[in-house]
C-alpha positions as CSV (number, residue, x, y, z in Angstrom):
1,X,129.5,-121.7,-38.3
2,X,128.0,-121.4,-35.0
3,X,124.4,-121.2,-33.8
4,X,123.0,-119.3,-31.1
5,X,119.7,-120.2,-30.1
6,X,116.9,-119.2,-27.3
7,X,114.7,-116.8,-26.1
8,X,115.3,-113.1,-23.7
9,X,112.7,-111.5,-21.7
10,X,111.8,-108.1,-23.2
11,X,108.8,-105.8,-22.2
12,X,106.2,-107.3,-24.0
13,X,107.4,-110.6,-23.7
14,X,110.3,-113.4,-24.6
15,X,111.6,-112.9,-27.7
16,X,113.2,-115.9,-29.3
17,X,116.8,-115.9,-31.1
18,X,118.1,-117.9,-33.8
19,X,121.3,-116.2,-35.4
20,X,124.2,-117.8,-36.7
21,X,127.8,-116.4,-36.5
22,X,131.4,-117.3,-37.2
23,X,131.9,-117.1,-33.0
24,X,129.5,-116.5,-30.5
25,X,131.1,-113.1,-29.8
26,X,129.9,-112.4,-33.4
27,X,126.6,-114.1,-32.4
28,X,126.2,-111.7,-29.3
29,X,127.0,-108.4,-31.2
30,X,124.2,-109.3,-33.8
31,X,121.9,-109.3,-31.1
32,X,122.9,-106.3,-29.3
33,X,122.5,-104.4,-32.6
34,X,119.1,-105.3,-32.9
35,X,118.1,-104.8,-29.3
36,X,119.9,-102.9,-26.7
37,X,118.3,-104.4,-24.3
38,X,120.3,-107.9,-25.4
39,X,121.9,-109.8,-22.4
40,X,120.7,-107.4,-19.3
41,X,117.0,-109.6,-19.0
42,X,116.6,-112.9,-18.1
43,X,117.3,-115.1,-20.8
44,X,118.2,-118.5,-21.9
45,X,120.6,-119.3,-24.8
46,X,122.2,-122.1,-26.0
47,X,124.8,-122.5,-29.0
48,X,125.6,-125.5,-31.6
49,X,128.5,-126.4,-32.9
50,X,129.1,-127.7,-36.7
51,X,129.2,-131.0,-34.8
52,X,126.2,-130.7,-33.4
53,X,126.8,-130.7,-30.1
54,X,124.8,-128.0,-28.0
55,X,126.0,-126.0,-24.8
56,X,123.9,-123.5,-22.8
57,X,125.8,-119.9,-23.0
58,X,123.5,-117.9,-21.0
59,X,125.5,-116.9,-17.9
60,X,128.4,-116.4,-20.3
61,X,126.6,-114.1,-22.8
62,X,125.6,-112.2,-19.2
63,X,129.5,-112.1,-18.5
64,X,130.0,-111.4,-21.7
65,X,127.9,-107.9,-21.5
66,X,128.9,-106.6,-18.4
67,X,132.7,-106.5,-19.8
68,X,133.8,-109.8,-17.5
69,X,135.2,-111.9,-20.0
């Protein structure tokens, strides 16, 4: 089980993330579900593994939106 972690600009503010997911596509499509705004803001995210070990995500999440990856 990943984690993603964080926080994304919205219009009144950052709003922080903290969702867990079997992948971080999985992660991603939580969060666009809730808010459509998701991944088009500034933003900073990071994801853990079950070892652990953190990476930060947040110009491949943007990627990841605009249909790159």
């Amino acid at each position: 089980m990943l984690r993603l972690t964080g926080w994304y600009e919205t219009e009144y503010g950052a709003n922080m993330v903290d969702v867990q997911g079997n992948s971080l596509y999985a992660c991603v499509q939580h969060c666009m579900l809730e808010d459509e705004d998701f991944g088009h803001t500034d933003m900073e995210l990071e994801i853990f593994g079950e070892d652990g070990v953190s990476k930060d995500v947040t110009m491949f999440i943007h990627r990841m939106i605009r249909n790159e990856v």
